[in-house]
C-alpha positions in Angstrom: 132.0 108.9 101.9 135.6 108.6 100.3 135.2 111.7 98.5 134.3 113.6 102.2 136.5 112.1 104.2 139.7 112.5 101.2 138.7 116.5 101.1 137.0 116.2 97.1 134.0 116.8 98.7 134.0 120.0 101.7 130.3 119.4 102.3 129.9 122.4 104.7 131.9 124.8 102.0 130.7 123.4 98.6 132.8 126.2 97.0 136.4 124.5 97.6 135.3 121.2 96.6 137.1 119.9 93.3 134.7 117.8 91.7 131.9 118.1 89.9 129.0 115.5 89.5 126.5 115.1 86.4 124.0 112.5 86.8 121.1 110.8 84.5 118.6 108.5 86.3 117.4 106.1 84.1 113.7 106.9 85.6 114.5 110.7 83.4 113.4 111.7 80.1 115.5 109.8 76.9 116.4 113.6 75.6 117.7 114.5 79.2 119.9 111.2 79.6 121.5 111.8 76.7 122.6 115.2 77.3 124.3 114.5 80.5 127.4 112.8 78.5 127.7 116.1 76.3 127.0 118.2 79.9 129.4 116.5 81.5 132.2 116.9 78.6 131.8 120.9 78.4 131.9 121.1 82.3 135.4 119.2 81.4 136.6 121.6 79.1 135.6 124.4 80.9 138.1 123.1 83.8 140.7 122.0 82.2 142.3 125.1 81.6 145.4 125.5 83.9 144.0 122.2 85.8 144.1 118.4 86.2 140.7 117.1 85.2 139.8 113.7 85.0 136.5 113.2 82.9 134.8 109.6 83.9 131.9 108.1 82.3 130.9 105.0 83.4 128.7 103.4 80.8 128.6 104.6 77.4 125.8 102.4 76.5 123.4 104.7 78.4 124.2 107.6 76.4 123.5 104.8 73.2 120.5 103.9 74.9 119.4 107.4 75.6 119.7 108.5 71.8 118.1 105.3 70.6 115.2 106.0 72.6 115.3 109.4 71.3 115.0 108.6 67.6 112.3 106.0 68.2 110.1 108.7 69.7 111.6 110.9 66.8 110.4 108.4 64.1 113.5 107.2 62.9 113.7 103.9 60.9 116.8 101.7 63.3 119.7 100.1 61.2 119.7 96.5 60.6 121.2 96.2 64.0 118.3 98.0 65.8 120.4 101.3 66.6 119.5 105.0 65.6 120.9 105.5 62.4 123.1 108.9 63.8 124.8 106.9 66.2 128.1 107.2 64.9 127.0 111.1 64.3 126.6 111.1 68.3 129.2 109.1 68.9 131.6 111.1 67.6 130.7 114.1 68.6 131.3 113.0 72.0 134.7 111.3 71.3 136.0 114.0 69.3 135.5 116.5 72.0 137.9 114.5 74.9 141.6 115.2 73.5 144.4 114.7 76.3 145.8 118.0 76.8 149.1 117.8 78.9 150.7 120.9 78.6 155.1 120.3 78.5 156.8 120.9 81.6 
């Protein structure tokens, strides 16, 4: 409602909104879940080019969750820990791909 009422959101002209949304319901696919963190970082950098953009993802543990599920159905042995053993592979791959930008004056 914030995000209407602030004009983020023009609901009847979608067009001159500035946001974009990428969701994963937990009730999706594991492989689909843990896309929507990498989805939602190249929707980022295509923005941020001559733009503000303000990435927000609010729990990392679902992308960890996602890919952990993923390499059970894959076959994967766990670490000792009981996580896929290319988390820190996936891990960095997203963290590596949000640098701050800011351009000087």
């Amino acid at each position: 409602m914030e995000m209407k009422e602030s004009g983020v959101i023009h609901e009847k002209n979608l067009a001159e909104s500035k946001v974009a949304l990428v969701y994963g319901q937990m009730n999706e696919p594991p492989g689909a879940r843990m896309r929507v963190g990498l989805t939602a970082l190249t929707m980022a950098e295509y923005f941020r080019d001559e733009q503000d953009v303000l990435l927000f993802i609010d729990n990392l543990f679902r992308f960890v969750q996602a890919g952990s599920e993923v390499s059970a159905l894959l076959g994967r042995m766990p670490s000792a820990v009981g996580y896929q053993p290319t988390l820190s592979t996936e891990m960095g791959s997203l963290q590596e791909r949000i640098p701050s930008t800011k351009k000087d004056p």
